[in-house]
N, C-alpha and C positions, 0 to 999 in steps of 0.2 A: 504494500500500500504506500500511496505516495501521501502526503499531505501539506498544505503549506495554512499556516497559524501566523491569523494577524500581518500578512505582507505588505511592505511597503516599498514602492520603491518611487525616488526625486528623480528628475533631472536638469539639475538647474530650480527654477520656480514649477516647474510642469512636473505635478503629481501624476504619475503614471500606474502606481499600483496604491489603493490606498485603505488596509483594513480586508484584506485578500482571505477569507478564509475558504478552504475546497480540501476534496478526502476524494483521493481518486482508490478505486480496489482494485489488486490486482485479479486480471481475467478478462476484465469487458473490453471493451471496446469506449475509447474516449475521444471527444471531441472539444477543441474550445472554437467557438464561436462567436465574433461581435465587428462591430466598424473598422475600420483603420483607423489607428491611434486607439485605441482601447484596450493597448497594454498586453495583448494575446504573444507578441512576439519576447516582449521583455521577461511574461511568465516562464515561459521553456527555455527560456534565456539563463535565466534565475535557477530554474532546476540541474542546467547543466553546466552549473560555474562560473560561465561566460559572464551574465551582471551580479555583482553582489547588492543585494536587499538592502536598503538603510535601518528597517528593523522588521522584525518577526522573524520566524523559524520553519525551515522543509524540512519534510520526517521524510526518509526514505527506510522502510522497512524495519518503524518503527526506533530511529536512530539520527538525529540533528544531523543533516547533512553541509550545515553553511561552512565556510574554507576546510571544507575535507575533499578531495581528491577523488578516492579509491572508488567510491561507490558504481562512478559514473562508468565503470567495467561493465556492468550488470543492466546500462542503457543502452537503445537503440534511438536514434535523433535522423529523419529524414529531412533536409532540407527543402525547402518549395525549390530551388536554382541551384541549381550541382553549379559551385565555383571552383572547376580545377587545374591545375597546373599546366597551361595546352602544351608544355615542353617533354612532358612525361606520356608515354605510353598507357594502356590500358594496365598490362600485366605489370609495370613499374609501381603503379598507384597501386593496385590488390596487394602487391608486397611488401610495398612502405607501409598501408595502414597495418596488414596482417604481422609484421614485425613490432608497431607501436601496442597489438592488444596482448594481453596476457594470455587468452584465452584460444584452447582449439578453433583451430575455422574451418569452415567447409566450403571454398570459395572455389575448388571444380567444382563441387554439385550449383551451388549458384551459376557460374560462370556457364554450366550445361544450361541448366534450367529458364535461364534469359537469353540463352544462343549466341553468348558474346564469344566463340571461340574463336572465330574470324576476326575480331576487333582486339584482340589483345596484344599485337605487335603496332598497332594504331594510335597518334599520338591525339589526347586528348584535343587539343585544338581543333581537329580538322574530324571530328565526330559531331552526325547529327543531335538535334536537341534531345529525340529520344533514345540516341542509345546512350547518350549522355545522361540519362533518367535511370535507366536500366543498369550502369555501373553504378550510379549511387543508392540504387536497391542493392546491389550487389553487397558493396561496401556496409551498408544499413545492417544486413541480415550477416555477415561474417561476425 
């Protein structure tokens, strides 16, 4: 279970998070949803280290997670725009992140399963938007 207790977050004068409370369970299926500018990016932002809160507290499995590191082994974060290196190949990038996680990966069976096997001597620049979509599934799911 994820949870975030009393979130805040400033930027400058622009309240962006303010009095945040939400209990996500592990299992289902979650969505956030609302305007631009209503703070949906800063949330997941917040969950994965990137912005630190001005105050309140996220529980990641029942355990304070603010400037702790480790947790974020145990996530998966898809971005909306795969931003990646266009000097790097496909199979260069699967190997940089799969040497940055701790953790087994199974990145033939992705790599079968999305049909990237033609594209892995391909350098990110010069790939379409979708299969540029489809390594950052890839990537997601290692």
């Amino acid at each position: 279970m994820i949870e975030f207790k009393n979130l805040h977050k400033r930027f400058g004068k622009l309240t962006v998070l303010d009095g945040l409370d939400l209990a996500i369970k592990k299992g289902g299926i979650f969505a956030v949803l609302g305007p631009n500018g209503s703070g949906k990016t800063t949330l997941i932002k917040c969950l994965l280290g990137m912005v630190i809160p001005n105050k309140g507290e996220i529980i990641f499995k029942n355990e304070s997670v603010l400037r702790k590191w480790e947790y974020r082994n145990n996530l998966n974060y898809l971005p909306q725009i795969a931003n990646f290196p266009p000097n790097l190949t496909v199979l260069e990038l699967i190997q940089m992140v799969k040497n940055l996680r701790p953790k087994e990966s199974n990145e033939q069976e992705l790599i079968n399963l999305f049909g990237l096997n033609d594209s892995l001597q391909k350098k990110l620049g010069n790939l379409s938007g979708g299969t540029k979509q489809k390594v950052n599934i890839v990537l997601t799911f290692m």
